[in-house]
VEXMITOR-200053 format. One record per residue (C-alpha): residue number from 1; residue in three letters; x, z, y. Coordinates in steps of 0.5 Angstrom, whole numbers, plus 500, padded with zeros to 3 digits. Last residue first. Example, Ala and Ser with C-alpha at 12.3 -4.5 7.8 and 13.67 -1.06 7.14 Angstrom:
<atoms>
   nr  rest   px   pz   py
    2   SER  527  514  498
    1   ALA  525  516  491
</atoms>
This chain:
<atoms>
   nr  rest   px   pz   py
  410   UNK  657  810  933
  409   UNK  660  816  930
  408   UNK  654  819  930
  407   UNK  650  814  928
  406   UNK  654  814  921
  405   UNK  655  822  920
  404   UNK  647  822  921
  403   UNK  646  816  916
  402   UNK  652  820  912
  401   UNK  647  827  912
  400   UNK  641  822  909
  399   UNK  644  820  903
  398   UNK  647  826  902
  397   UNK  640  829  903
  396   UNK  637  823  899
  395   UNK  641  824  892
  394   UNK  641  832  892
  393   UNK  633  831  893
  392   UNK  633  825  887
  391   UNK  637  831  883
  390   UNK  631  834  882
  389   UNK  626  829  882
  388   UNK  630  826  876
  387   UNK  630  833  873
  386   UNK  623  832  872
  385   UNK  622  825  869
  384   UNK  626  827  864
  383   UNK  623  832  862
  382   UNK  617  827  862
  381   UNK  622  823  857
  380   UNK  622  829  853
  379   UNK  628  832  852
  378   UNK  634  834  848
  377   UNK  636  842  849
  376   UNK  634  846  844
  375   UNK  628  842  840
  374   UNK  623  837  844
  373   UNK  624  840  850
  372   UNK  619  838  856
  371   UNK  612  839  854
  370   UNK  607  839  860
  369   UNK  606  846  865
  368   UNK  611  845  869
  367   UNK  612  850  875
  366   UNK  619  853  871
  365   UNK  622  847  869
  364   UNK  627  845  873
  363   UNK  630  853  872
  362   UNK  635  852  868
  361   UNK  637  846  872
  360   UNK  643  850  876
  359   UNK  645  845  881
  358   UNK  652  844  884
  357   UNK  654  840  890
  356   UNK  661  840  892
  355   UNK  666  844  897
  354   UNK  671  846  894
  353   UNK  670  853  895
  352   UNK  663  854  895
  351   UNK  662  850  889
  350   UNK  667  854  886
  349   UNK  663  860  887
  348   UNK  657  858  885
  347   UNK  660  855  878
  346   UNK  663  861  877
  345   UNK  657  865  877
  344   UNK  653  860  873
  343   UNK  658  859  868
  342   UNK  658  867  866
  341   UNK  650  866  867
  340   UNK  651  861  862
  339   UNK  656  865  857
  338   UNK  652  871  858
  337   UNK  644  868  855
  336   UNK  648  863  850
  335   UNK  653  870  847
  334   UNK  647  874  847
  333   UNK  641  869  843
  332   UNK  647  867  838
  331   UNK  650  874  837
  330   UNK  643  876  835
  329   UNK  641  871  830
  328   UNK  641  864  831
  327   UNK  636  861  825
  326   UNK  631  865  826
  325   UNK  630  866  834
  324   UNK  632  858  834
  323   UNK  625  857  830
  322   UNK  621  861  834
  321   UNK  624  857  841
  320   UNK  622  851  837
  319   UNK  615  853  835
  318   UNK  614  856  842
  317   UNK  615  848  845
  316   UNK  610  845  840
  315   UNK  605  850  843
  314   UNK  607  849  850
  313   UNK  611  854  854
  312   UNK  611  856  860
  311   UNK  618  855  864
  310   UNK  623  860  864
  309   UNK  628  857  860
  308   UNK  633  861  856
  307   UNK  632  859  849
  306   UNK  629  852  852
  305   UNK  636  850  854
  304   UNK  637  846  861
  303   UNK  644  843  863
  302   UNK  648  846  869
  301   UNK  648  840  873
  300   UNK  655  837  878
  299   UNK  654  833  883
  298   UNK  660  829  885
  297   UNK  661  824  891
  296   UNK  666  819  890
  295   UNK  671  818  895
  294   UNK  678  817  891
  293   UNK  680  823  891
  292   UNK  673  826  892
  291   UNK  673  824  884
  290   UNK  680  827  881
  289   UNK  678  834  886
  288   UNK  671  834  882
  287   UNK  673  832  875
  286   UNK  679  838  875
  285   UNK  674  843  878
  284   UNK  669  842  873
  283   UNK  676  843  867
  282   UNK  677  850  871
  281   UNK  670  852  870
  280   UNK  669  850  863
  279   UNK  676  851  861
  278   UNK  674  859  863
  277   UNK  671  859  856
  276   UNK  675  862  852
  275   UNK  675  869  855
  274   UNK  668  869  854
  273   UNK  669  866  846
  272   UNK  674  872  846
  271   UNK  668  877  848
  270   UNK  663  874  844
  269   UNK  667  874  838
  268   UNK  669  880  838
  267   UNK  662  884  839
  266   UNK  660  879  833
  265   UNK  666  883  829
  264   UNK  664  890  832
  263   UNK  656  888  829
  262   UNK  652  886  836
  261   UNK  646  890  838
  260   UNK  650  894  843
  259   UNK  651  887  847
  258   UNK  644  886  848
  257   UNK  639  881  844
  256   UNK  634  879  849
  255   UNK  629  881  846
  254   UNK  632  887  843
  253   UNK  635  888  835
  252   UNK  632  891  829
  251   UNK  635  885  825
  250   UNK  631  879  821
  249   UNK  634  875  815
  248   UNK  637  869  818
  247   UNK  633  863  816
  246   UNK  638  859  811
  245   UNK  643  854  814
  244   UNK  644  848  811
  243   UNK  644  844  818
  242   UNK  643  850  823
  241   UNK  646  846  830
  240   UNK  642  840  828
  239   UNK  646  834  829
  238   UNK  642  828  830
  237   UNK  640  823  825
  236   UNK  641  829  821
  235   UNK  648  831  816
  234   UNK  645  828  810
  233   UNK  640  823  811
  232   UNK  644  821  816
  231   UNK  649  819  812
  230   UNK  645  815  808
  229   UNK  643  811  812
  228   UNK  650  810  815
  227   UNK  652  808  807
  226   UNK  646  803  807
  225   UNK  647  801  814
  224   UNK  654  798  811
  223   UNK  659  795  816
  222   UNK  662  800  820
  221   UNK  660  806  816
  220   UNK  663  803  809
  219   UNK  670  801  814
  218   UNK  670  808  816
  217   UNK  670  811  809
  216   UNK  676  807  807
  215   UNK  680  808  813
  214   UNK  679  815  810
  213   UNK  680  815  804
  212   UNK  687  810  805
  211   UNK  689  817  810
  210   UNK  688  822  805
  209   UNK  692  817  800
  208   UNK  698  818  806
  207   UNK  701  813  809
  206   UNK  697  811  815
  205   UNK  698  815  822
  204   UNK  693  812  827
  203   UNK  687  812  821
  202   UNK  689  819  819
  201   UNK  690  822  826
  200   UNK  683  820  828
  199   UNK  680  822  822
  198   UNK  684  829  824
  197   UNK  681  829  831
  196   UNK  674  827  830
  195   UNK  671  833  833
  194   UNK  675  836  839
  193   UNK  678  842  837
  192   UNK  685  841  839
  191   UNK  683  838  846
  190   UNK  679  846  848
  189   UNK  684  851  845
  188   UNK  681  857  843
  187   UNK  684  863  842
  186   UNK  682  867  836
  185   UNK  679  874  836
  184   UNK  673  872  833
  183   UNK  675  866  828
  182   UNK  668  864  825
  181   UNK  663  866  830
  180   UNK  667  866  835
  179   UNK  669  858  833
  178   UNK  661  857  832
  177   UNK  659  860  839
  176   UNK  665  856  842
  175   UNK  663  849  841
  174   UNK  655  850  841
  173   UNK  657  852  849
  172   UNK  661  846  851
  171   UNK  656  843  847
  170   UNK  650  846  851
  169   UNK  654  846  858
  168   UNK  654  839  862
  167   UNK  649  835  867
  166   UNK  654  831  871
  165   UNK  652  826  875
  164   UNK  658  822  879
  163   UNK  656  818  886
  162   UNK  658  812  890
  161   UNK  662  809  884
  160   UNK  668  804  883
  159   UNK  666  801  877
  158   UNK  674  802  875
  157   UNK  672  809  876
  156   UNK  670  809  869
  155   UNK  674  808  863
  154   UNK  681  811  863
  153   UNK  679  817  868
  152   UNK  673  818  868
  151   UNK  673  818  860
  150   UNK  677  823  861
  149   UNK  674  828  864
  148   UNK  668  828  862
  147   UNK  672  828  854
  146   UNK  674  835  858
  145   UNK  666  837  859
  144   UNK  664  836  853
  143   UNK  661  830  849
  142   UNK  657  831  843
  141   UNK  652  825  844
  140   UNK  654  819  849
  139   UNK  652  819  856
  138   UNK  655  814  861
  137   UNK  647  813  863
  136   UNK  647  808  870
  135   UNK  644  809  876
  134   UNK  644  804  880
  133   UNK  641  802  886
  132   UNK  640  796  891
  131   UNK  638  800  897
  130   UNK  632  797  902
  129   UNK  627  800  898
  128   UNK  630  807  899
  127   UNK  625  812  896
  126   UNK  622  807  891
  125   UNK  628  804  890
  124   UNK  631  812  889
  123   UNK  625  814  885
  122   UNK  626  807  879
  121   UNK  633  809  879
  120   UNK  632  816  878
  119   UNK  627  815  872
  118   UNK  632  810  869
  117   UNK  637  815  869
  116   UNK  634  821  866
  115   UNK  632  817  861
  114   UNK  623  814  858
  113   UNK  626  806  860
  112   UNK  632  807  855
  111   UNK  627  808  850
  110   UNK  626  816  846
  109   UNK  624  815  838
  108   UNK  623  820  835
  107   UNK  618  824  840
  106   UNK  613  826  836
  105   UNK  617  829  830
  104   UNK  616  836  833
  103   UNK  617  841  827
  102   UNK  619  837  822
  101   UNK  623  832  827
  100   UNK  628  839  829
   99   UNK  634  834  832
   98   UNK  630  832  837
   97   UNK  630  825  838
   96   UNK  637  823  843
   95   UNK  637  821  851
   94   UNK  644  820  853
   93   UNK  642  825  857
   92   UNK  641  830  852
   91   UNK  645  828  847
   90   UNK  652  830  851
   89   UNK  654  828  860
   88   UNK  655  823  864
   87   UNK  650  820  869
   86   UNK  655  815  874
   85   UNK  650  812  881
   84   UNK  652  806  884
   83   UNK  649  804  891
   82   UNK  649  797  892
   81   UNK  649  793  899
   80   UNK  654  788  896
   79   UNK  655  788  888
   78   UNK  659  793  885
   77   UNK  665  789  881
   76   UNK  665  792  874
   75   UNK  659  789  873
   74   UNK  654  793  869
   73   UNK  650  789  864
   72   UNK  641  791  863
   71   UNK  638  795  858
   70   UNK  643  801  858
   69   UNK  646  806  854
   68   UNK  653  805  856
   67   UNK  659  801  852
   66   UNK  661  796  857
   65   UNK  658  791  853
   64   UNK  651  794  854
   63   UNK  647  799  850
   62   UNK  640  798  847
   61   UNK  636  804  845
   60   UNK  629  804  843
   59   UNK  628  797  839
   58   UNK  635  800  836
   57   UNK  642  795  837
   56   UNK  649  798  837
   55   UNK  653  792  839
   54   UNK  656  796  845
   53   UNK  659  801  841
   52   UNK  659  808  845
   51   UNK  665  811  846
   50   UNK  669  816  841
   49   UNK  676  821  842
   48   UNK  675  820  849
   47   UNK  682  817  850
   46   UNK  683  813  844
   45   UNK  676  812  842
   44   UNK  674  811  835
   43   UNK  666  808  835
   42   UNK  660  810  837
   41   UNK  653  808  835
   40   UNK  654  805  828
   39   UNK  653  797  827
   38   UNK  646  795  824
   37   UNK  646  787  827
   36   UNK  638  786  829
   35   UNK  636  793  829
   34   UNK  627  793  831
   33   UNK  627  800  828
   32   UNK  622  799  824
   31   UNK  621  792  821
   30   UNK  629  792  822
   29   UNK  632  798  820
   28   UNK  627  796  814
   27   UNK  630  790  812
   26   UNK  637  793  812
   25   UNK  636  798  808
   24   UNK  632  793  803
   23   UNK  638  788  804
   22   UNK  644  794  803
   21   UNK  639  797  796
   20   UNK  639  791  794
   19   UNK  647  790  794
   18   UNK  648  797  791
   17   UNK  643  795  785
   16   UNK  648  788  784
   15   UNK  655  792  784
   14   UNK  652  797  779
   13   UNK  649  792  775
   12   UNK  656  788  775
   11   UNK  660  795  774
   10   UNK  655  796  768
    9   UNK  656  789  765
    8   UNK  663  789  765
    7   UNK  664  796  762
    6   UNK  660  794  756
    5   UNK  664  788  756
    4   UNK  670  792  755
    3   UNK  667  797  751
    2   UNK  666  791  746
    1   UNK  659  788  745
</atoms>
């Protein structure tokens, strides 16, 4: 046999082993997963950088045509007599598994019905029977508060909502931990650093071998479970912040970490990432006056995060707590603790200001006693249950102020 043949062979052997594994993958995603048509879970955005892939099907995770996680359609058009309600926000509203399944590996599968947004919908009809409510989940994983912004503005508010829920922080936050922890002293500019900005630059400016690669790598995500198989496997079903990184070595420092435990480089980054996040605030006031602009109710969340919770903790929940102390170190545990309460304070003032509902949901879960967090900020859909029954309030006393408005002006 010549080289030739002998190459031949091998090519064809490789094609064939490759198209079973495709076929195994795809029928185990269906035996296990219930997936119909494997397709990724978002796709390239123009606007918003990614949006969620109304073809993506799991038997715990539909999306509709509009691109939402939703197991019923959404029309444009609200029906008459309806009440809708937008929830926007990153993994944890859109209601991803943890991303730690080797400490807590129970909740790998999250259904629509188990969200924050089908657990609201259900309170508010019980609450108001005679109301048809909506409350749709506009969430998709790693969203900031600027692709928040964004996506209300190219995609959203043709759905003329009532309300708009914003339950935000842990990205923004992530963001600019690791930008301080890798170029302290620089400044941070928010759109520049949203993931996926070179792919995108390469798919919609091609020429460059660079660019053929990269359509070529998307074309395999697109259309081979076997490749999102194993790019899952890889980088993790969802992210987790510590992805290849040891367990830190301990340091002397205090619980919580102060600002004179930092190293002078980690005193840097904290201080510039401080600096930078006053997008945060100002981007939150953007999205606030665009939407009173056009009548609609906005009510924004400073999202709960289990290293600053106040609530009793569960065995499973220590364990997870025990695990970001490990892997976070100092600069981490300080920066969470000063940029949230940074955050806060801003966010009551604005609120004041302009005149919009604020909530700060870290304390939601302060007289619950069951398990709420399933790693460091996704929920169970018990925790889930609980912020409903928080912003349900907010829902019913706007409700209840614009009957007093209505009867009152006759």
């Amino acid at each position: 046999m010549t080289w030739q043949a002998k190459a031949a062979l091998i090519l064809i052997v490789l094609a064939l082993t490759v198209a079973l594994l495709e076929v195994a993958v795809k029928t185990l995603q269906k035996r296990h997963r219930g997936i119909v048509a494997a397709a990724p879970q978002a796709l390239r955005d123009r606007f918003v950088a990614w949006r969620l892939n109304p073809n993506y099907r799991r038997v715990d995770i539909q999306h509709t045509r509009g691109g939402f996680r939703r197991t019923g359609e959404v029309s444009i058009v609200k029906p008459p007599g309806t009440v809708r309600i937008l929830l926007l926000g990153g993994s944890a509203v859109y209601g991803a598994q943890g991303a730690y399944p080797q400490i807590e590996g129970r909740y790998s599968r999250i259904y629509n019905h188990e969200l924050i947004d089908a657990s609201l919908e259900r309170k508010l009809g019980e609450l108001y029977p005679q109301t048809s409510w909506e409350v749709i989940n506009c969430a998709s994983s790693g969203y900031r508060v600027h692709q928040q912004l964004a996506l209300l503005q190219s995609r959203l508010l043709r759905y003329h909502p009532d309300f708009v829920l914003l339950i935000d922080g842990y990205n923004d936050f992530i963001q600019l931990y690791n930008d301080a922890r890798t170029h302290p002293g620089v400044e941070f500019d928010v759109y520049e650093n949203t993931a996926g900005l070179q792919e995108f630059d390469d798919l919609a400016n091609p020429g460059s071998f660079r660019s053929l690669m990269t359509f070529g790598g998307a074309w395999l995500r697109a259309n081979s479970a076997l490749v999102r198989a194993l790019q899952g496997r890889i980088y993790g079903i969802v992210r987790n912040p510590w992805q290849g990184r040891e367990a830190k070595a301990a340091r002397m420092v205090s619980n919580p970490p102060l600002l004179s435990d930092l190293t002078p480089e980690e005193r840097l980054g904290a201080a510039t990432a401080l600096s930078n996040g006053r997008y945060y605030v100002h981007t939150v006031r953007q999205i606030h006056r665009l939407l009173t602009l056009d009548g609609i109710k906005p009510i924004f969340c400073l999202q709960p995060i289990l290293i600053l919770s106040g609530k009793r903790l569960t065995d499973s929940e220590r364990s997870l707590a025990q695990y970001e102390r490990e892997h976070g170190g100092p600069l981490y545990h300080y920066l969470f603790r000063q940029m949230y309460n940074e955050w806060n304070r801003e966010l009551v003032e604005a609120s004041r200001l302009d005149n919009f509902e604020y909530m700060n949901l870290q304390d939601v879960f302060d007289d619950f006693e069951g398990q709420a967090f399933t790693d460091f900020a996704h929920l169970t859909p018990d925790g889930n249950s609980v912020i409903a029954d928080r912003i349900k309030v907010a829902v019913c006393n706007h409700m209840a102020a614009l009957a007093l408005t209505h009867r009152a002006l006759g």
